[in-house]
DRENDO-1510 file (C-alpha; in Angstrom, 1 decimal, always signed):
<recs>
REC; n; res; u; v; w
REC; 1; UNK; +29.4; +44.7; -196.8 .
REC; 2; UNK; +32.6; +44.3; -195.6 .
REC; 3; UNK; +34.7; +47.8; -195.6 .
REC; 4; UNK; +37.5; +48.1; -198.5 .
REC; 5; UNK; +41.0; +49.0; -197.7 .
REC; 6; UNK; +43.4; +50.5; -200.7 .
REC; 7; UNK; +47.0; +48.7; -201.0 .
REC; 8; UNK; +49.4; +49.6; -203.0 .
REC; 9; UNK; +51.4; +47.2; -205.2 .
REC; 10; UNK; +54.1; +47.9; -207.9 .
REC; 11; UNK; +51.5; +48.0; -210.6 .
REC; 12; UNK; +49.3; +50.2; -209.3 .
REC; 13; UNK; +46.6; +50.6; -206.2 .
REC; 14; UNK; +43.8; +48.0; -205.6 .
REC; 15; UNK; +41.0; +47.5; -203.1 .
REC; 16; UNK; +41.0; +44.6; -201.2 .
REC; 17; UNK; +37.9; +44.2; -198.6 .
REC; 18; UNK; +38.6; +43.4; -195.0 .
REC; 19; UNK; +36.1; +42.3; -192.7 .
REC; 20; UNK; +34.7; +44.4; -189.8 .
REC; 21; UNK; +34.7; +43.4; -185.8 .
REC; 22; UNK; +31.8; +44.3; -184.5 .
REC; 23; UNK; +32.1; +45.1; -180.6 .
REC; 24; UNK; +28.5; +45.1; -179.0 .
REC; 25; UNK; +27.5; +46.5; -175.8 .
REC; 26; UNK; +24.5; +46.0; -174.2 .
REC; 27; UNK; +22.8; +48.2; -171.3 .
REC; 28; UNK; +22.5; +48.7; -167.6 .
REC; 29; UNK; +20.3; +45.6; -165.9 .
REC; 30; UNK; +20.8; +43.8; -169.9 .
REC; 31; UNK; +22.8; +41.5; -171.3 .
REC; 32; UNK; +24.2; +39.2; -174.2 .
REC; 33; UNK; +20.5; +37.9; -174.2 .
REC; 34; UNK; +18.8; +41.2; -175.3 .
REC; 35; UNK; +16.9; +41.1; -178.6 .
REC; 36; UNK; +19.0; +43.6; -180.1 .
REC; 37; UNK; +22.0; +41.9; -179.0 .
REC; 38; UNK; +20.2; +38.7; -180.9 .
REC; 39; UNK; +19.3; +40.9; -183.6 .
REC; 40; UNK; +23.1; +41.9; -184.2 .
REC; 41; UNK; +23.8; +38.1; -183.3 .
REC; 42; UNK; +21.5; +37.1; -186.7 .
REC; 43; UNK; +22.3; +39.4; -188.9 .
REC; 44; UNK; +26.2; +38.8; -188.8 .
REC; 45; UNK; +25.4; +34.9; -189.1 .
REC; 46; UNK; +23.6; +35.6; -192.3 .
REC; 47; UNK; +25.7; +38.1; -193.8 .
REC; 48; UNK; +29.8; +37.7; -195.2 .
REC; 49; UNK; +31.7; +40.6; -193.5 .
REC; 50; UNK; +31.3; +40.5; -190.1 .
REC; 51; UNK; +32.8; +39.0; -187.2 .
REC; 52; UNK; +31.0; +39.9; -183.7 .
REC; 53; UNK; +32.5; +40.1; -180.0 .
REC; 54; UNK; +29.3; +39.8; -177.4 .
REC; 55; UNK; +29.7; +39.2; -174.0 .
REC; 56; UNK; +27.8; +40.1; -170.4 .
REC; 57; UNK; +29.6; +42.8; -169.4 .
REC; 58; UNK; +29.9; +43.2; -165.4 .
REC; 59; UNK; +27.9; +46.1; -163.2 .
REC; 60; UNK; +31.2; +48.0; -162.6 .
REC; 61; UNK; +31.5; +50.3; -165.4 .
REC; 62; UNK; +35.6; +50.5; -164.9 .
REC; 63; UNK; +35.3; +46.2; -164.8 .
REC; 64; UNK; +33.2; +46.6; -168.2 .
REC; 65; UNK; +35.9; +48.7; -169.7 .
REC; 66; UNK; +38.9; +46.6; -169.0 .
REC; 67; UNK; +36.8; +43.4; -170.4 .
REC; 68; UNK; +36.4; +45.4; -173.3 .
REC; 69; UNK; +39.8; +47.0; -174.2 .
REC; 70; UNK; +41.5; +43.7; -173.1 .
REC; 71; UNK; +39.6; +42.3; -176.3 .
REC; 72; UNK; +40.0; +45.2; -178.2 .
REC; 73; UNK; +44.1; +44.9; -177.4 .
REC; 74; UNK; +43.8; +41.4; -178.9 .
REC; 75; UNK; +42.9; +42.4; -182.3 .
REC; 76; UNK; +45.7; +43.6; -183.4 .
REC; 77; UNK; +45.8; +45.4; -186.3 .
REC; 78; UNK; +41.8; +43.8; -187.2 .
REC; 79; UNK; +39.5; +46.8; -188.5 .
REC; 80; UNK; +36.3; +47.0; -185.6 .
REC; 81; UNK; +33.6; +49.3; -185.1 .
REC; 82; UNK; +31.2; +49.4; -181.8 .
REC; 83; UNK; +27.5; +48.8; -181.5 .
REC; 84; UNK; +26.2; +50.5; -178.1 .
REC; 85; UNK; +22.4; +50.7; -176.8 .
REC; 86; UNK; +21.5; +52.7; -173.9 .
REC; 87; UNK; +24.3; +52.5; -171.6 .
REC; 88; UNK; +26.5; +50.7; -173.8 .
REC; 89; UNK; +26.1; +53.6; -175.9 .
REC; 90; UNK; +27.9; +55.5; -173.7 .
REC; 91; UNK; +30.8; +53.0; -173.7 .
REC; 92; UNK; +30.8; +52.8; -177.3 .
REC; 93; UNK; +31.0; +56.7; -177.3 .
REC; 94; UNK; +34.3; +56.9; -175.0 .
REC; 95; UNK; +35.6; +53.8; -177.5 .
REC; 96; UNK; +35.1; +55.7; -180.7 .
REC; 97; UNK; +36.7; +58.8; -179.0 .
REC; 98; UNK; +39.7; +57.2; -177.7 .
REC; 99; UNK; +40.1; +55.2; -180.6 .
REC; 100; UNK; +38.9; +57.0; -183.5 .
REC; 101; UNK; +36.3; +54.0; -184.4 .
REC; 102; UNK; +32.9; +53.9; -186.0 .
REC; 103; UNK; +30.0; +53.5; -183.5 .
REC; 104; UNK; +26.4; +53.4; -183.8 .
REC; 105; UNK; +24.2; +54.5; -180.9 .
REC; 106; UNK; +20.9; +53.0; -180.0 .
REC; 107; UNK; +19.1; +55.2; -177.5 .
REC; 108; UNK; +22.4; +56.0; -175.8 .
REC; 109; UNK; +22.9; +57.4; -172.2 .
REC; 110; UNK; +24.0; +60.8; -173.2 .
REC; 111; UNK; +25.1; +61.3; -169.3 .
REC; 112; UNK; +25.3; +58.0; -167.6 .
REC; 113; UNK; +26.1; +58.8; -164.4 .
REC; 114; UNK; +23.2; +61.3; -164.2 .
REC; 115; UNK; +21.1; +59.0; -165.0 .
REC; 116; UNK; +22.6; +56.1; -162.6 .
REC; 117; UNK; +22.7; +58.2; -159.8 .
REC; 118; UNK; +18.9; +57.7; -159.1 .
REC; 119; UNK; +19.4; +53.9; -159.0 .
REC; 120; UNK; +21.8; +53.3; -156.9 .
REC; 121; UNK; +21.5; +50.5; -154.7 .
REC; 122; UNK; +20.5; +46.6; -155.3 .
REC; 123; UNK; +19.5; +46.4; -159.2 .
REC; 124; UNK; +18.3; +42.9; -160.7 .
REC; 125; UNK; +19.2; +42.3; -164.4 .
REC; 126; UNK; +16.2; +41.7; -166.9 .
REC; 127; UNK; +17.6; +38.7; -168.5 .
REC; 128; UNK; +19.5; +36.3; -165.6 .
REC; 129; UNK; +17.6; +37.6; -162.4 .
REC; 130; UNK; +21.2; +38.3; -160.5 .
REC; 131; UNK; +20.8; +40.9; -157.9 .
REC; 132; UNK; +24.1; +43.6; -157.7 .
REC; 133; UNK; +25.2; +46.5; -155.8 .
REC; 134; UNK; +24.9; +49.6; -157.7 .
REC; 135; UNK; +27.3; +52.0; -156.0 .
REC; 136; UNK; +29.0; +55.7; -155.7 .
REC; 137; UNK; +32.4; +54.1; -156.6 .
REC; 138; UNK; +30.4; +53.1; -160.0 .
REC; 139; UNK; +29.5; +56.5; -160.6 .
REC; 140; UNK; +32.7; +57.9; -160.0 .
REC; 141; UNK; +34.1; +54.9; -162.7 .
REC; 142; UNK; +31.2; +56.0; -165.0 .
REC; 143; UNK; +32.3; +59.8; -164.7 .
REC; 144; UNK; +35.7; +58.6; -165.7 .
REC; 145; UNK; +34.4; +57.5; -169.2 .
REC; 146; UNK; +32.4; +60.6; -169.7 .
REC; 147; UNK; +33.8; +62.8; -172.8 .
REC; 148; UNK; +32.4; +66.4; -172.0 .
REC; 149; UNK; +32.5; +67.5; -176.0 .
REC; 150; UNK; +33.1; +65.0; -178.8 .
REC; 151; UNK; +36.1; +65.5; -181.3 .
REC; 152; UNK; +35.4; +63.3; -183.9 .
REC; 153; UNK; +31.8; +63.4; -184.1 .
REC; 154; UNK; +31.5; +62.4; -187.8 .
REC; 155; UNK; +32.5; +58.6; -186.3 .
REC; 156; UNK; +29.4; +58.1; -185.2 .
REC; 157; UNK; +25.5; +57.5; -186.3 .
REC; 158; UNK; +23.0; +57.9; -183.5 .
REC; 159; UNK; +19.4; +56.2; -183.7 .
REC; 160; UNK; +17.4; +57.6; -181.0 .
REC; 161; UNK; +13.4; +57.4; -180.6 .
REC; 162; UNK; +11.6; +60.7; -179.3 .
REC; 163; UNK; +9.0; +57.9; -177.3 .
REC; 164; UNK; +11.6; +56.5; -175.1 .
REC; 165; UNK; +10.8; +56.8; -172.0 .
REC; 166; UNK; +13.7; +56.5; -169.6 .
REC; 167; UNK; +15.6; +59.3; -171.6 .
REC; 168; UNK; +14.9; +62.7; -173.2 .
REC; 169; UNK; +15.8; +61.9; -176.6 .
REC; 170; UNK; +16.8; +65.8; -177.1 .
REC; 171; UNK; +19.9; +65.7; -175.1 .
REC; 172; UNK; +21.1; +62.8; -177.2 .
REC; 173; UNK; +20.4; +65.2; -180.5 .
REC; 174; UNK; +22.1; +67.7; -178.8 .
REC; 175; UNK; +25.4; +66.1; -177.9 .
REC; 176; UNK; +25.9; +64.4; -180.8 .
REC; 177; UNK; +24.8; +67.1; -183.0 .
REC; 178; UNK; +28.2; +67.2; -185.1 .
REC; 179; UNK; +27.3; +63.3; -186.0 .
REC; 180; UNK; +24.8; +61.5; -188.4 .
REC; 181; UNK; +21.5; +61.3; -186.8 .
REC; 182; UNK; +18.0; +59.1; -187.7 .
REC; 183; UNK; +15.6; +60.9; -185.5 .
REC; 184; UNK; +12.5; +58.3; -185.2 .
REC; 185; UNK; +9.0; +59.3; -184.2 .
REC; 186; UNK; +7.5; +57.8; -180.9 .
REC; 187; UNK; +9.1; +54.5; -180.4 .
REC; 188; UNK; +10.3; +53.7; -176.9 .
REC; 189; UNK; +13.9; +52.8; -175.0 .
REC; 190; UNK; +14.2; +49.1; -176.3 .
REC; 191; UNK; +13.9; +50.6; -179.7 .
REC; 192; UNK; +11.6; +47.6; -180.1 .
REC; 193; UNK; +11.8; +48.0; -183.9 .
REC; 194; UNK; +15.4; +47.9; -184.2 .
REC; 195; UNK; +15.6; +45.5; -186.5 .
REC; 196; UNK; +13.9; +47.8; -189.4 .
REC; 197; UNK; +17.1; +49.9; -188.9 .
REC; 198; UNK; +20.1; +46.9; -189.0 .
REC; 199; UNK; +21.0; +48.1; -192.6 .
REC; 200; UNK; +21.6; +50.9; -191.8 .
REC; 201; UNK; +23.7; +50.6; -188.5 .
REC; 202; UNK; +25.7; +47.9; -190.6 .
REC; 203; UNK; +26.3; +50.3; -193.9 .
REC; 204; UNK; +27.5; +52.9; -191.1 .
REC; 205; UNK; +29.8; +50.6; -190.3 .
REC; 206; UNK; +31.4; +49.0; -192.9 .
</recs>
């Protein structure tokens, strides 16, 4: 599954395959330790192709970022695509924007800081219990990220659930209306079955 690249040599023009980086970002109050992190974890173990970058990415959304693109700047010239969920999936929309990358989108937060703005203050994170500071200069970093209108839409697939209950699935349909969309019937915001849908986030991607 790995994606093919065409090089030419002086007899003619061959495909070679490359392997893909996959870059995954978990959400707000998650971390390396989510199940669809695991999920994404697994499947690259058992499957020739993929290379994976996971880490805990910090409360400050502008911190996040810089982790990020400081890994991203290591690569080189190494073919990577994004993997976002909630939150992350607004990362991995700015990412695929600025740097013209595949991305798939799990539930994304269509508008982050929106959607932040009611929980700011002390938040504890689901998986190792630490307590932060959610605070207006993390909005204002989150608004930073925010891309009004997508350009290159067709980079990315969105997997949304009309059950999840933290956000209206509509706006994400919406937004990324220019993009490839699997719309799922009830569900909820973990997209607790996400791991009937790893083939296709990882045939988007390659």
């Amino acid at each position: 599954m790995a994606a093919l690249q065409w090089v030419s040599y002086p007899n003619g023009l061959f495909s070679i395959e490359r392997p893909v980086h996959i870059i995954y970002l978990h959400g707000f109050c998650s971390s390396m330790a989510s199940f669809k992190a695991q999920l994404v974890k697994n499947y690259i173990e058992q499957t020739e192709g993929f290379t994976l970058f996971l880490s805990d990415l910090p409360p400050s959304p502008a911190e996040a970022m810089s982790l990020i693109e400081s890994h991203i700047n290591s690569l080189g010239h190494q073919h990577w695509a994004v993997i976002g969920s909630s939150l992350g999936g607004f990362y991995a929309t700015y990412l695929s924007e600025k740097y013209g990358r595949k991305g798939v989108l799990i539930n994304p937060a269509v508008n982050a800081p929106r959607l932040l703005e009611k929980l700011l203050g002390k938040n504890k994170n689901y998986h190792t219990g630490e307590v932060f500071d959610f605070t207006e200069q993390h909005l204002k970093e989150l608004k930073a990220l925010y891309v009004p209108v997508l350009k290159q839409p067709q980079n990315l697939l969105l997997l949304t659930q009309t059950g999840d209950e933290v956000l209206d699935y509509q706006q994400g349909v919406d937004y990324y209306q220019g993009s490839e969309q699997v719309v799922i019937e009830g569900g909820d915001h973990g997209f607790s079955d996400y791991e009937n849908y790893l083939d296709t986030t990882f045939d988007f991607l390659s």
